[in-house]
C-alpha positions in Angstrom: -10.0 5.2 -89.6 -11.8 4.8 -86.1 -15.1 6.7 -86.3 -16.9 8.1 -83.1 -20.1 6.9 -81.9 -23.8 7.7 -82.8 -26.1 8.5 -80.8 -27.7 5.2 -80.4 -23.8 4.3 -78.9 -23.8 6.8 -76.5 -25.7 6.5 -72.5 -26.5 9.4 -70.1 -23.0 9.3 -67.5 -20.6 8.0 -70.0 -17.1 9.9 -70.0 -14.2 10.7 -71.6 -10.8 12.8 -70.6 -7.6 13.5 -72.0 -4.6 15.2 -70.0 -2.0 17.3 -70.9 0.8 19.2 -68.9 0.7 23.1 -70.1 4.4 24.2 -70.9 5.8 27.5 -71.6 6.2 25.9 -75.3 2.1 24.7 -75.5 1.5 28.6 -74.6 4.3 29.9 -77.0 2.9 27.4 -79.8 -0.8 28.8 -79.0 0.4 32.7 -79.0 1.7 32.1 -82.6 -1.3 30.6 -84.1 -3.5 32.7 -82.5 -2.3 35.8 -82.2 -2.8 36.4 -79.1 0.3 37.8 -77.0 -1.3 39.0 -74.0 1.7 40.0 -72.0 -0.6 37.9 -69.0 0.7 34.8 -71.6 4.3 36.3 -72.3 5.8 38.6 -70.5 7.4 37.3 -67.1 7.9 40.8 -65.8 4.8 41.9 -66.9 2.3 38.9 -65.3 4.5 39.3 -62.2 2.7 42.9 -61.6 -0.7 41.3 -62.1 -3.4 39.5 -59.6 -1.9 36.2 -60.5 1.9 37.4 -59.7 3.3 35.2 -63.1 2.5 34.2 -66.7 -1.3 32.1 -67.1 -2.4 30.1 -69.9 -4.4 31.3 -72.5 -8.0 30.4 -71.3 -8.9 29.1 -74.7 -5.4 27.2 -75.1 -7.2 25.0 -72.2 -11.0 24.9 -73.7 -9.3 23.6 -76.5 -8.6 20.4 -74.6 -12.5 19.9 -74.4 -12.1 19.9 -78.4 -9.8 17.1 -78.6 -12.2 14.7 -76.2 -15.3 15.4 -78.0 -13.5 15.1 -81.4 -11.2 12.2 -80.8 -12.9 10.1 -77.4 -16.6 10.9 -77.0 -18.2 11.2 -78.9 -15.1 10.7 -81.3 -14.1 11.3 -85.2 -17.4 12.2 -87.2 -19.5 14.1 -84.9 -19.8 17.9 -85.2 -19.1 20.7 -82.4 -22.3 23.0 -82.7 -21.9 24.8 -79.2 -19.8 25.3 -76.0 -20.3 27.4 -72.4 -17.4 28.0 -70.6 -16.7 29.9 -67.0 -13.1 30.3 -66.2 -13.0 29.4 -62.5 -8.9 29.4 -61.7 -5.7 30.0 -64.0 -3.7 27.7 -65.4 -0.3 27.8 -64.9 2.9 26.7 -66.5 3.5 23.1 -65.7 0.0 22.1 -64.3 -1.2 18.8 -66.0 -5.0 20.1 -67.1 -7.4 16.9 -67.1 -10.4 17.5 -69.7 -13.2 15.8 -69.1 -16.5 15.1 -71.0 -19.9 13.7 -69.7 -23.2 12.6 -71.9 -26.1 14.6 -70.0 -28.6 14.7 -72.3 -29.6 13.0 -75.5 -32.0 14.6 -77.7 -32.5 11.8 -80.4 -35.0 13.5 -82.6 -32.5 16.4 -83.5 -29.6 14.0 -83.3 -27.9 16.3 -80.4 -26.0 15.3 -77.7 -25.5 17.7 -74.8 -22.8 17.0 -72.1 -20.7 18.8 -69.6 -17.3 19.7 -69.5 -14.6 20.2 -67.1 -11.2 20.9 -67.2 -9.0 20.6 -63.6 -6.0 20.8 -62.8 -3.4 18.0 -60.9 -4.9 19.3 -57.3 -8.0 19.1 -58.7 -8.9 22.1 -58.9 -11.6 23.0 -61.6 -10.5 25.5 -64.0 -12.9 25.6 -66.1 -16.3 24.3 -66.4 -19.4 24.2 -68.9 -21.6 22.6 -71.7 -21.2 21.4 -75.3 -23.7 20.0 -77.8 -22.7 18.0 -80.4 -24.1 15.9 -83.2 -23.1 12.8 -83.3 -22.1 10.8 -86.7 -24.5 9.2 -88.7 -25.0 5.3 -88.6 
């Protein structure tokens, strides 16, 4: 199994992003695990009346991009997600290809904490949503 990188591995500036095209099946998929049925996420007719004039994205369906980068790229398998900021900046809409991207700010070796900023835009590039995680890396 590939195992992520400890902080002695990782610089200030280095980066990491995954992308992922947002269909009306990723939102379905995310509305049954979660729960969440916002008629914003399900109801055509319903979204049509709002401010965005059709059916959005879950806002967490694309923080959970940020998830897969940190646990998967950078810093990758073994480190632990302690915390994450987020500010929604622009929906997401069905079919936009969402880009979520990490980058190492910070180190702060004598806790073993790694802070870095993440974005998430979409295939205009357009940032849609924007913020900060720390994360512990894994052990040596």
């Amino acid at each position: 199994m590939r195992q992520g990188k400890t902080i002695d591995q990782l610089n200030i500036g280095d980066r990491a992003s995954i992308s992922k095209h947002i269909t009306e099946r990723e939102v379905i998929r995310f509305a049954e695990l979660t729960g969440d049925i916002n008629p914003i996420h399900m109801d055509k007719f319903y979204a049509e009346q709002t401010v965005f004039g059709e059916r959005i994205a879950h806002g967490m369906l694309t923080a959970s991009l940020i998830s897969a980068v940190l646990g998967m790229e950078l810093p990758g398998p073994g480190n632990i997600y302690v915390s994450q900021t987020i500010k929604f900046r622009a929906p997401v809409k069905f079919g936009d290809v969402i880009k979520a991207e990490v980058e190492v700010v910070e180190k702060i070796a004598e806790r073993n904490r790694v802070r870095l900023k993440t974005t998430c835009c979409n295939q205009e590039g357009t940032v849609v949503l924007e913020g900060e995680a720390v994360v512990i890396p894994r052990k040596e």
